[in-house]
ZAPA-748025 format. One record per atom (N, C-alpha, C, CB): residue in one letter; x, y, z. Coordinates in steps of 0.2 Angstrom, whole numbers, padded with zeros to 4 digits, always signed. Each point is the difference from the previous one (the first is absolute). Glycine has a CB too. Layout:
BEGIN
aXYZ ...
***
This chain:
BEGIN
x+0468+0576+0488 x-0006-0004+0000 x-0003-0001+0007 x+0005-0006-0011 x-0002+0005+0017 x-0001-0001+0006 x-0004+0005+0002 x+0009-0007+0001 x-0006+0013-0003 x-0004+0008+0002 x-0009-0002-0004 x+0014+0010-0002 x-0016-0012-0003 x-0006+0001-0004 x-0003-0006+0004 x+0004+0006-0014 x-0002-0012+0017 x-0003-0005+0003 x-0003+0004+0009 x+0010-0011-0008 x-0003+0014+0008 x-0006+0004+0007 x-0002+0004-0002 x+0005+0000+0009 x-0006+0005-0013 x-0005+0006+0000 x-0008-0005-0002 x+0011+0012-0005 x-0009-0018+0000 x-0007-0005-0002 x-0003+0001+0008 x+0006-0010-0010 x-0002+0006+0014 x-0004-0003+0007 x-0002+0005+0002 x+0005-0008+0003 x-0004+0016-0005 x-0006+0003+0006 x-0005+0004-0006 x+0010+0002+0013 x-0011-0007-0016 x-0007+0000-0005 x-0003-0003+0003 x+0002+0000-0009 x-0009+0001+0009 x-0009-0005+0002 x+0004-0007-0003 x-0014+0010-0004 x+0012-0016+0003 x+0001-0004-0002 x-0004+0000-0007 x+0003-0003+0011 x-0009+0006-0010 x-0003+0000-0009 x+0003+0006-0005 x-0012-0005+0005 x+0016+0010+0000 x+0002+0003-0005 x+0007-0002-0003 x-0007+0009+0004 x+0011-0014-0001 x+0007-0006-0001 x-0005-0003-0005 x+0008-0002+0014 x-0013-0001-0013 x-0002-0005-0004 x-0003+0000-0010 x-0002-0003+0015 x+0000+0009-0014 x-0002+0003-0004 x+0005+0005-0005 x-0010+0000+0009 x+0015+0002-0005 x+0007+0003-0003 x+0003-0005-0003 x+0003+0008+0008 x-0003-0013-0004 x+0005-0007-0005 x-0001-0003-0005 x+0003-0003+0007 x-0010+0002-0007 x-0004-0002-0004 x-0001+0002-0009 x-0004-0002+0012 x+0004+0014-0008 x+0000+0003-0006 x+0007+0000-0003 x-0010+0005+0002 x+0013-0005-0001 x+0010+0005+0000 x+0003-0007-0001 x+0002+0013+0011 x-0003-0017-0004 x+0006-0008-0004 x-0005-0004-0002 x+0010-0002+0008 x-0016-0001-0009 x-0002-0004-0005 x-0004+0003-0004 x+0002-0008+0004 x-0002+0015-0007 x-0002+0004-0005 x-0008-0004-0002 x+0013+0005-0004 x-0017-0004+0012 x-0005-0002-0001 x-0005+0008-0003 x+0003-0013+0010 x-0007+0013-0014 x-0006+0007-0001 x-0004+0000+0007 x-0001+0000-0015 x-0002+0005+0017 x-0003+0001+0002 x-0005-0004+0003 x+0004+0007-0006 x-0008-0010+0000 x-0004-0001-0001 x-0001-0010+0001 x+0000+0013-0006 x+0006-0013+0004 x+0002-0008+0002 x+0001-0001+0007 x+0006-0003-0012 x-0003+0008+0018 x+0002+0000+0006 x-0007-0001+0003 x+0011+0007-0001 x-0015-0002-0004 x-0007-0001+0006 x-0001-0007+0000 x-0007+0011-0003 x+0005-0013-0004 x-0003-0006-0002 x+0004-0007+0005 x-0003+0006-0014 x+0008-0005+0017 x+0006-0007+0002 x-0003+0002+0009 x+0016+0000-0011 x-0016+0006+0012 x+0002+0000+0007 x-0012+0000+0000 x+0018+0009+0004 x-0022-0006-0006 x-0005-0001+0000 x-0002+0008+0004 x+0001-0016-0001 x+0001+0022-0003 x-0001+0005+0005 x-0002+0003-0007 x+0010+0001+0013 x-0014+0004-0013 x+0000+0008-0004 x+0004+0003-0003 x-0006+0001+0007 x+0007+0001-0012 x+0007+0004-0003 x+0000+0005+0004 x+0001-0003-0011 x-0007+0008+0013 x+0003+0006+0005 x+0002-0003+0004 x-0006+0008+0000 x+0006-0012+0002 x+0004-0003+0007 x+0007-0002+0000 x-0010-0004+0004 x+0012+0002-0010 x+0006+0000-0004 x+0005+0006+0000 x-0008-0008-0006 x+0003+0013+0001 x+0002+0006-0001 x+0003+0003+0006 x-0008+0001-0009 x+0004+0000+0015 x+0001+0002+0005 x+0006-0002+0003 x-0011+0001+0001 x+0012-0006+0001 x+0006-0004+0003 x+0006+0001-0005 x-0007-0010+0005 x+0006+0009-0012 x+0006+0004-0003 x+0004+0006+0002 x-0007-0004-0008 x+0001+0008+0007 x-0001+0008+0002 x+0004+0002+0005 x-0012+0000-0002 x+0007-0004+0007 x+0004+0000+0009 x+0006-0002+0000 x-0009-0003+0006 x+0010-0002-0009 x+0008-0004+0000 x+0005+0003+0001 x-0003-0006-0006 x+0002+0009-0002 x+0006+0006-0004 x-0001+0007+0004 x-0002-0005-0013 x-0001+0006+0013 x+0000+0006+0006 x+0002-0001+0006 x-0009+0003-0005 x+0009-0009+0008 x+0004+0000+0007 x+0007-0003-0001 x-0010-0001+0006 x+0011-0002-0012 x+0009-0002-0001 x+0002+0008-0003 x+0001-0017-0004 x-0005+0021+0001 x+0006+0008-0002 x+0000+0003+0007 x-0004+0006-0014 x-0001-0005+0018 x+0002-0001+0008 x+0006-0001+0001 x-0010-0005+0003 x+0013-0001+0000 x+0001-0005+0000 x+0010+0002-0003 x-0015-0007-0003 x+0014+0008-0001 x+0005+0002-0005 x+0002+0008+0001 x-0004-0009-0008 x-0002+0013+0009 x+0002+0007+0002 x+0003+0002+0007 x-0009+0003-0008 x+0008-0010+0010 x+0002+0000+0008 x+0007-0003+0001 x-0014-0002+0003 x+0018+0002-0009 x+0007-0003+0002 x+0005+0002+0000 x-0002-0006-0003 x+0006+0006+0006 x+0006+0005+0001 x+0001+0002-0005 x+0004-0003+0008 x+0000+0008-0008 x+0004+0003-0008 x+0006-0002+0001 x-0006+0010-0003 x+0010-0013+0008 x+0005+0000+0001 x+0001-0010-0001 x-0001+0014+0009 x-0005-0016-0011 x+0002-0008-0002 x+0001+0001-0006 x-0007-0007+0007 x+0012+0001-0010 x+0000+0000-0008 x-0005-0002-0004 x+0010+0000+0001 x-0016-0002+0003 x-0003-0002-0005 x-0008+0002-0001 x+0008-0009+0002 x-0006+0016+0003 x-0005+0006-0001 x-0002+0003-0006 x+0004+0003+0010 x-0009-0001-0012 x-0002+0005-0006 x+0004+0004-0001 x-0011-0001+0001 x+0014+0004+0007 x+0003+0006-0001 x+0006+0002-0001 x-0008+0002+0004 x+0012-0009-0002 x+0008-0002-0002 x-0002-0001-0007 x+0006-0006+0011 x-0008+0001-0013 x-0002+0000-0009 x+0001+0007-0004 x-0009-0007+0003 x+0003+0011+0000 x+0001+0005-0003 x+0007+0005+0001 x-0014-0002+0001 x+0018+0003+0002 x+0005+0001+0003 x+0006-0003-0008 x-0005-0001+0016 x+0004-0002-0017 x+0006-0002-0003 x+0000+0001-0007 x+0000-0009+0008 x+0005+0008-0011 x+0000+0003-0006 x-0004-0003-0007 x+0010+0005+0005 x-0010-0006-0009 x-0006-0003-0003 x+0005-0003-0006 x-0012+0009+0003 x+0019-0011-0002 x+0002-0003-0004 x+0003-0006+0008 x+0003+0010-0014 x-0003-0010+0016 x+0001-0006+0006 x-0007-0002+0000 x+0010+0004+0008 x-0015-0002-0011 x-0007-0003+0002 x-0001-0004-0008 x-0006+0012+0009 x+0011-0013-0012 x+0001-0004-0008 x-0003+0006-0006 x-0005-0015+0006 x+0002+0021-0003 x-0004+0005-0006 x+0005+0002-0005 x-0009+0007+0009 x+0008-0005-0014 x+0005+0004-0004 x-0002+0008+0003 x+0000-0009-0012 x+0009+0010+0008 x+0003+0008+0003 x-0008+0004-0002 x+0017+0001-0004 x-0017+0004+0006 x-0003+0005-0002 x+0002+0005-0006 x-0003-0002+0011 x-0002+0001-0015 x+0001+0006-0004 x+0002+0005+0001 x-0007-0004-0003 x+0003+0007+0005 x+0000+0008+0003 x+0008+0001+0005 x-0016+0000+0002 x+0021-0003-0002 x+0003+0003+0005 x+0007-0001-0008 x-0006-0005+0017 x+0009+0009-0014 x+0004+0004-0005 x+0007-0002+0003 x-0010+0012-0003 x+0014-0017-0005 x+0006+0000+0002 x+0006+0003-0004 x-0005-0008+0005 x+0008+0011-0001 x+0008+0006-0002 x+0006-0005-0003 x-0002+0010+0010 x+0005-0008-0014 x+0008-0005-0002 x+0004+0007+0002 x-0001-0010-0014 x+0007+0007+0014 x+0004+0005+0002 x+0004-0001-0008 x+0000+0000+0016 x+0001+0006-0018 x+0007-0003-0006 x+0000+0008-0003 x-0003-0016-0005 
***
């Protein structure tokens, strides 16, 4: 959680303000314009921008931290809670 608090801070401040508003108080669009007193493209935009600079952000982390996309992906997908895979084919011996 401490990781997603700094990648926040090196967001504009309206695009922090605008993210929180939509993602943690599941404000629309359209109600963010109306609170903060801005244009929904200007909304849109800051969304836009936001998210696009935290996968930045994220594509920029070591692979070698565990709490990289790409340690994630590394692992097996029953330590990730998933069910086995179909497709993989198990043998008995008897």
């Amino acid at each position: 959680m401490g990781e997603l608090i700094n990648w926040l801070r090196q967001l504009s401040a309206g695009q922090r303000e605008v993210l929180a508003l939509h993602y943690i108080a599941d404000l629309s669009v359209a109600d963010i314009a109306a609170n903060l007193g801005i244009p929904e493209g200007t909304v849109k935009a800051r969304l836009s921008r936001g998210r696009s600079r935290l996968a930045e952000l994220l594509a920029d982390e070591p692979e070698d931290h565990p709490d990289s996309a790409a340690s994630r992906e590394r692992e097996p997908a029953s330590a990730l809670g998933a069910p086995p895979d179909d497709s993989t084919e198990v043998t008995t011996r008897g």
